[in-house]
C-alpha positions as CSV (number, residue, x, y, z in Angstrom):
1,X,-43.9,82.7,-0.3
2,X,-46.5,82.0,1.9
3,X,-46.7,81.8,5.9
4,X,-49.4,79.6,7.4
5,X,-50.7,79.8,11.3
6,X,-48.2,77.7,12.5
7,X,-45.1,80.1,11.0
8,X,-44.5,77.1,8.6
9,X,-42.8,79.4,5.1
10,X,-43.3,77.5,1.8
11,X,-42.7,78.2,-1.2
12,X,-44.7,76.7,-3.8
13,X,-47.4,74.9,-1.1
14,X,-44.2,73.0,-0.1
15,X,-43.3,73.8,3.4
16,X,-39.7,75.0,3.6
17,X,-38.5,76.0,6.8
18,X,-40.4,76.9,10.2
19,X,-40.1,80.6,11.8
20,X,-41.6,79.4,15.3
21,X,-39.2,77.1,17.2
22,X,-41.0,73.4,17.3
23,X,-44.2,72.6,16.1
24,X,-44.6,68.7,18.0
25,X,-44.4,69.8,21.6
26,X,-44.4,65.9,22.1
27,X,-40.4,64.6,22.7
28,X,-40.1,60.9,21.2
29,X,-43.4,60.9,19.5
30,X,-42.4,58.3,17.3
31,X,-40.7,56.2,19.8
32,X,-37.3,55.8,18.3
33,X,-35.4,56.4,21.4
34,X,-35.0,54.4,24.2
35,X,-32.4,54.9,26.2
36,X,-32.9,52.9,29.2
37,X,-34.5,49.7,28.1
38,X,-32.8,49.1,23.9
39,X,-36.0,47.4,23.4
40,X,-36.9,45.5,26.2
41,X,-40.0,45.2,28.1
42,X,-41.0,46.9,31.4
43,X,-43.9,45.8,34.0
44,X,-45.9,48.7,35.0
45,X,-47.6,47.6,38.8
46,X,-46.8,50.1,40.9
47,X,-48.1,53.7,40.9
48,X,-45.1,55.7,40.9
49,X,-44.2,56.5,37.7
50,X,-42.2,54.1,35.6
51,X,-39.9,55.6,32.8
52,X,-40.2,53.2,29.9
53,X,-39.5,54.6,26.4
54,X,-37.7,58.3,26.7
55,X,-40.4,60.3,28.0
56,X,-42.5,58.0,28.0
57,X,-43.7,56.9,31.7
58,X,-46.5,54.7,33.1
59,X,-48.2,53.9,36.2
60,X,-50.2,51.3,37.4
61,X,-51.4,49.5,40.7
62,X,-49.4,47.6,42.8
63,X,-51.5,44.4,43.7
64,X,-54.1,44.2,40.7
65,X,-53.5,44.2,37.2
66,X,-50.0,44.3,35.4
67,X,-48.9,45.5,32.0
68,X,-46.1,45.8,29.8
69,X,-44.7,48.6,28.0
70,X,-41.9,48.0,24.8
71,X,-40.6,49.8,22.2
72,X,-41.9,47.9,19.0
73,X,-41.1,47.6,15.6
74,X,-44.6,47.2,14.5
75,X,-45.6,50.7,13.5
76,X,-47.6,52.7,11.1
77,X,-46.4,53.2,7.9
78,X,-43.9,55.7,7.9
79,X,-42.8,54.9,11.1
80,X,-39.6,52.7,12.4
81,X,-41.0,52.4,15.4
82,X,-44.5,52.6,18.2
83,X,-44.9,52.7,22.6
84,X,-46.6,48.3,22.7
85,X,-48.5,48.3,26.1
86,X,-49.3,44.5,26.9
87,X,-51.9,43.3,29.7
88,X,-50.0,40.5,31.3
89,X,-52.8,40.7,34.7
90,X,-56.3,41.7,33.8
91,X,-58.1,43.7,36.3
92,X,-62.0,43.7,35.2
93,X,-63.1,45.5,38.8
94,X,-61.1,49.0,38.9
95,X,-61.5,50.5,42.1
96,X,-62.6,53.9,41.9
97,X,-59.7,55.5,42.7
98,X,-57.3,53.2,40.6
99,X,-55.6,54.4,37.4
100,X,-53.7,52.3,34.6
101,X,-51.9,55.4,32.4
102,X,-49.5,56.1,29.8
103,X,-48.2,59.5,29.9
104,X,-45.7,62.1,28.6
105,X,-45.9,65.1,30.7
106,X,-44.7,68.7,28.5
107,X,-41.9,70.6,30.0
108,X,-43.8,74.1,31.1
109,X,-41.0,76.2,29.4
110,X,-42.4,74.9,26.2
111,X,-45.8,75.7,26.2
112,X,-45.2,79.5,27.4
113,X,-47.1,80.3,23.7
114,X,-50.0,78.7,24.7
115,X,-51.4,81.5,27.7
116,X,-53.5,78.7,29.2
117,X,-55.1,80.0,32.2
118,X,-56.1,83.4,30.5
119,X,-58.3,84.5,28.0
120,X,-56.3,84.5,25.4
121,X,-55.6,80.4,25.9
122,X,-54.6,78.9,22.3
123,X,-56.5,75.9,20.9
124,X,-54.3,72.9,20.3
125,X,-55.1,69.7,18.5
126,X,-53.2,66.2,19.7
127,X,-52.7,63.8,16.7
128,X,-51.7,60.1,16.8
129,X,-51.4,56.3,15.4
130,X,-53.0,54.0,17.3
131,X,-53.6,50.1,17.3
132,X,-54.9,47.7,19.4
133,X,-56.6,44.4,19.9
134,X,-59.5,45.3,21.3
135,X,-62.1,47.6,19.4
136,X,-64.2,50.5,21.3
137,X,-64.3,54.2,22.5
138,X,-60.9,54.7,24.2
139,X,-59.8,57.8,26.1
140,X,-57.2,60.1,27.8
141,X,-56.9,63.5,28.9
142,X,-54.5,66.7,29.1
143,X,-54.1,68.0,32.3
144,X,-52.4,71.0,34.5
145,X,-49.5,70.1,37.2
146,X,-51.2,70.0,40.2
147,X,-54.1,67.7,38.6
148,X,-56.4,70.7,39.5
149,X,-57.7,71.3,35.9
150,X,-58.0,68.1,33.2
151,X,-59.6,67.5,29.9
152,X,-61.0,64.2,28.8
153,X,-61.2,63.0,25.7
154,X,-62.4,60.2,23.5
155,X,-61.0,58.6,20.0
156,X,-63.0,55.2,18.4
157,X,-60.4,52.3,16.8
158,X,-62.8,50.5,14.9
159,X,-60.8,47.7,13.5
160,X,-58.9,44.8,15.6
161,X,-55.3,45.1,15.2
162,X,-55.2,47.8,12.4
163,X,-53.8,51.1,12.5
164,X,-55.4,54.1,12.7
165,X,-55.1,57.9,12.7
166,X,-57.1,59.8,15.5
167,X,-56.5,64.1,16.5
168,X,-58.4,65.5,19.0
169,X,-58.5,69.7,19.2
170,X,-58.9,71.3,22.3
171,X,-59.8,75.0,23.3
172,X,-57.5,76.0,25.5
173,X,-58.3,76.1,29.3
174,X,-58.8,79.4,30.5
175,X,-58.9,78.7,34.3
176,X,-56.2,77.5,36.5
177,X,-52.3,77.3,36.7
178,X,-50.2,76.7,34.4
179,X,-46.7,76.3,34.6
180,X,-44.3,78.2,32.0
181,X,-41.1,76.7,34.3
182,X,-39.0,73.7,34.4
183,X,-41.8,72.1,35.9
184,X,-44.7,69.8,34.7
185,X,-46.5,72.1,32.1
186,X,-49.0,69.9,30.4
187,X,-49.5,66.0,31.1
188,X,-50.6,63.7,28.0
189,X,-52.6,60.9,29.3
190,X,-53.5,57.8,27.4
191,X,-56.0,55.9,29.7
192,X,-54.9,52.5,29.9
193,X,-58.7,51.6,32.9
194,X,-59.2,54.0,35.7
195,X,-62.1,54.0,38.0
196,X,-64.7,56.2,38.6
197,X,-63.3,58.7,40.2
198,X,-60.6,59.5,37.3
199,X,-63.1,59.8,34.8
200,X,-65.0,62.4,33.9
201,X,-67.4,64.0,30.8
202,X,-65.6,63.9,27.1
203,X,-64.7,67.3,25.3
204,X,-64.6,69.4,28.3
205,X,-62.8,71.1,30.6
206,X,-62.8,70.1,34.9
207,X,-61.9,71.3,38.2
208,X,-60.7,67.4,39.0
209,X,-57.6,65.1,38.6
210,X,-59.1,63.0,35.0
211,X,-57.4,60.2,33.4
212,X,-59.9,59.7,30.5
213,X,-63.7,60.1,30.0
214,X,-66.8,58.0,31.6
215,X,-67.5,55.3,30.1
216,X,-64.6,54.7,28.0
217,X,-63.3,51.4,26.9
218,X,-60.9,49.2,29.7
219,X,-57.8,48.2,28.1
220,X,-56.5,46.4,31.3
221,X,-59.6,44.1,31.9
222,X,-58.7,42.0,28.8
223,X,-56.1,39.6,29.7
224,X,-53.1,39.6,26.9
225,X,-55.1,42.8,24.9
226,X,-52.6,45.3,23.0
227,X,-52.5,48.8,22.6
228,X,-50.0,50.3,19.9
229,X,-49.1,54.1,19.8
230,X,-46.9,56.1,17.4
231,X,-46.7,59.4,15.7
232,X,-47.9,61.6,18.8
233,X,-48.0,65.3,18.3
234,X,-49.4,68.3,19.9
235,X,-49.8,71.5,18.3
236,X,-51.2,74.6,18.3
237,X,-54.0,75.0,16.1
238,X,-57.4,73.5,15.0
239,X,-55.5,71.4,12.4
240,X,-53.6,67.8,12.6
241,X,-50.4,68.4,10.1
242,X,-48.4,65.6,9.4
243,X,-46.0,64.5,12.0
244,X,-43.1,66.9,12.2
245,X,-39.8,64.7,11.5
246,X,-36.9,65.2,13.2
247,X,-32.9,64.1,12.7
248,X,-32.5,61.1,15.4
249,X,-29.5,63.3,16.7
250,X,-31.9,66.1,17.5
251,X,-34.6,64.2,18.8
252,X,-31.7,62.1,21.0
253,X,-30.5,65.5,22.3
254,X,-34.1,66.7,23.2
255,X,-34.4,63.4,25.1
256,X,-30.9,63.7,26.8
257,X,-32.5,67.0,28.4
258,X,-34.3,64.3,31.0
259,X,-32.2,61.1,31.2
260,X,-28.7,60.2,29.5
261,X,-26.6,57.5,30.3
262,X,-22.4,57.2,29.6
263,X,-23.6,53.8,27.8
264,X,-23.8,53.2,24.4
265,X,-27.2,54.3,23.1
266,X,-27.6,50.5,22.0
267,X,-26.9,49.6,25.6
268,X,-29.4,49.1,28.4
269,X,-27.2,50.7,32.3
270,X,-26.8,47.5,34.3
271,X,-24.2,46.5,37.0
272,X,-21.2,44.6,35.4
273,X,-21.9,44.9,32.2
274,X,-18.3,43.8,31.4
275,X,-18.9,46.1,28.0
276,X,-15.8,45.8,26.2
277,X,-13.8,47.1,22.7
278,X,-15.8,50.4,21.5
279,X,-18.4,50.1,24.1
280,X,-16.0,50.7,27.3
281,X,-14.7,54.1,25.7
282,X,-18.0,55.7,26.8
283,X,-17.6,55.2,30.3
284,X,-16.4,58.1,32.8
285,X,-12.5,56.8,33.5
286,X,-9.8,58.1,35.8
287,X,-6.1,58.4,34.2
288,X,-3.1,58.5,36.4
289,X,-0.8,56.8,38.6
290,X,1.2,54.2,37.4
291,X,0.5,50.4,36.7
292,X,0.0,48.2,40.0
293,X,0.0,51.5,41.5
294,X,-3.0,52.2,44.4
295,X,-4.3,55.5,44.4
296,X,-8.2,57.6,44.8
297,X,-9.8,58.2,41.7
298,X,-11.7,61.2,40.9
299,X,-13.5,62.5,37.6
300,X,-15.8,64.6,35.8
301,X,-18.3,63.6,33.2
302,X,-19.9,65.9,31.4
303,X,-23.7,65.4,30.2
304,X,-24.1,66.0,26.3
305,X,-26.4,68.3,26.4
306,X,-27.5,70.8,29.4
307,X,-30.2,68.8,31.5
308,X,-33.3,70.4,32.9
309,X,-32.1,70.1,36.4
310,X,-29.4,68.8,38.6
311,X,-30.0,64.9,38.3
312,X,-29.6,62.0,39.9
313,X,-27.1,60.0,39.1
314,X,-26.7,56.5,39.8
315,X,-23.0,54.8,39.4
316,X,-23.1,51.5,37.6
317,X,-19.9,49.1,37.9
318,X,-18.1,48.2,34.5
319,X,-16.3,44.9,34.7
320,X,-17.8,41.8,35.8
321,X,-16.5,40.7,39.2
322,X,-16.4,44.5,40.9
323,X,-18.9,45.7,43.5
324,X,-22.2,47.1,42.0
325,X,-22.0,50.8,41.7
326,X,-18.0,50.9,42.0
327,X,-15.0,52.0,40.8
328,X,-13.1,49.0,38.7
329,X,-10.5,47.7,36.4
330,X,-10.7,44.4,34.4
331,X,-8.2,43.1,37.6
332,X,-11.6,42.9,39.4
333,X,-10.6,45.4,41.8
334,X,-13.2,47.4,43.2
335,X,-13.3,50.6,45.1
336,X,-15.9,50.9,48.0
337,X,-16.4,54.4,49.0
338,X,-17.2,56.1,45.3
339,X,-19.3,58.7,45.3
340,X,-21.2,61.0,43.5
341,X,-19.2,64.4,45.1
342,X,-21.6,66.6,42.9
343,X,-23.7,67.1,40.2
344,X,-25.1,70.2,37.7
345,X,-26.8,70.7,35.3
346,X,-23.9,70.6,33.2
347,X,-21.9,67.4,34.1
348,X,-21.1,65.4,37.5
349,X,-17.9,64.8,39.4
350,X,-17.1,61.2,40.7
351,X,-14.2,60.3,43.2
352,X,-13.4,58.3,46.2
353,X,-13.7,58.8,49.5
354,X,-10.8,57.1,51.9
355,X,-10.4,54.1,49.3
356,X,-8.0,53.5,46.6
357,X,-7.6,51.6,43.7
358,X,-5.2,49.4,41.8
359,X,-4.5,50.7,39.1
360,X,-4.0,47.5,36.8
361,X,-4.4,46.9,33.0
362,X,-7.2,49.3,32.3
363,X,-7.5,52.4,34.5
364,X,-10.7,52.8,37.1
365,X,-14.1,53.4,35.2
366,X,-17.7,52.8,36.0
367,X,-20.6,54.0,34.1
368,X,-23.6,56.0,35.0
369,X,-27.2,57.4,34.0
370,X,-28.8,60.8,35.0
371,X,-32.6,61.8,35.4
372,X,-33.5,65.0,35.5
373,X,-37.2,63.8,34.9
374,X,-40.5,65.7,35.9
């Protein structure tokens, strides 16, 4: 029995079991989970961050260029799925302050190991399949909460349209803060074109707010170019080890920490979505009173899993024909004043203020999503 650096036991050079709790700091590294979207495409132009895959979020400017993010089912071998960023609106003159990104940022409560921001920081190494259309020295960064303390650095895809594997190892910083929290610990950065000003020296460590490294290549000046990324993992060490698998329940779990919805996990949340047979059951539902009855409905849902913080929850109406973001039945009755009374980081209570509703052939339900994200 033998146990390496990374607390990894095997027995026989096979690894068996792992004494440290999880070696891919990276949630949804391989893309399979998408909670909000099931597949579909969102536009990044605006620079607030956009939540596309689960924990996956992107930014972008408002009036220049425009691209897509998808999950895709072209990935690496190995892999069911990879994050597809499209460029739908080129923009081949970045200001120097603008920034095109792909990021996941690292909750700080998992990287308390680490002891960034002391002398004893770890080294970590960041491993990934990438593919894209266009060929060149492309970049991105790690960097602290605050964007006080960032490190940029570089990979080469040398073939149109191919995938490769790139890792990149980093000392650890030994300056600035850190988070060990519930807040922003570590932000991955895949540069996407930022201007001058977000770009700084490859390979080492800056006082400054860095999206990628000077002179890297410009994803978003090339009209229709693609960029495909799977398999992300970061981990502490010198050494890229092969992507750490997980069961999709587990990995669905870890992602329901940030966002979780009472739709099915096939299901993109929408208004009157008029989901019905197996579909409605996951919706939160009030029981009680009789039918053709009017009364106020009020109940709890509880999230699967405890989320990082309160959330926001936003109501969703079930049945087609009821008012967005309302109670309902299938009689198209709608209830006006519901409300979101309260909210933990366990569950959420629903009811409704002053208003009743019919209860007809299906009791009041709506749906809902909650984000809890950094």
């Amino acid at each position: 029995m033998v146990t390496d650096a990374s607390g990894n036991v095997s027995f026989g050079g096979t690894a068996a079991m792992s004494t440290s709790f999880l070696r891919n700091r990276i949630i949804n590294g391989d893309m399979r989970v998408d909670q909000r979207n099931a597949g579909a495409s969102v536009t990044i132009n605006t620079a607030s961050q956009t939540y596309t895959l689960d924990r996956w979020k992107a930014l972008a400017q408002a009036t220049d260029g425009v691209f897509t993010v998808q999950q895709s089912t072209t990935a690496s071998t190995g892999f069911l799925n990879a994050l597809l960023v499209t460029v739908t609106t080129a923009d081949a003159s970045i200001g120097s302050t603008q920034f095109y990104v792909v990021q996941q940022t690292i909750e700080g409560v998992n990287i308390t190991d680490l002891a960034w921001g002391t002398a004893s920081a770890a080294t970590v190494t960041v491993s990934f399949w990438v593919r894209s259309s266009v060929t060149g020295t492309f970049s991105g960064s790690l960097k602290n909460s605050d964007g006080s303390r960032a490190y940029p650095f570089t990979f080469v895809i040398n073939a149109a349209n191919t995938y490769e594997q790139k890792s990149v190892t980093i000392a650890g910083d030994t300056s600035g803060t850190w988070l060990t929290t519930t807040g922003i610990g570590i932000t991955l950065t895949f540069n996407v074109g930022s201007g001058s000003s977000r770009l700084g020296t490859a390979n080492a460590w800056a006082a400054a707010n860095l999206d990628g490294a000077t002179g890297s290549t410009s994803l978003i000046s090339t009209l229709s170019a693609t960029l495909y990324i799977t398999g992300v993992q970061f981990e502490v060490g010198s050494v890229a080890t092969p992507f750490e698998r997980q069961i999709f329940s587990n990995q669905l779990a870890q992602c329901q920490r940030y966002f979780c919805k009472t739709f099915d996990i096939s299901t993109a949340p929408s208004q009157n979505s008029n989901v019905t047979n197996g579909a409605i059951w996951g919706c939160v539902r009030a029981f009680g009173g009789a039918s053709g009855s009017s009364w106020e409905p009020q109940q709890n849902w509880y999230f699967p899993v405890a989320t990082r913080a309160a959330p926001t929850v936003t109501v969703y109406a079930v049945y087609t024909g009821i008012t967005s973001g309302q109670w309902g039945n299938s009689s198209t009755t709608s209830a006006a004043n519901t409300r979101v009374l309260a909210t933990g980081t366990s569950g959420a209570i629903f009811d409704n203020a002053g208003t009743t509703v019919a209860f007809g052939s299906n009791s009041p339900a709506l749906h809902a999503t909650a984000s809890s994200e950094l």
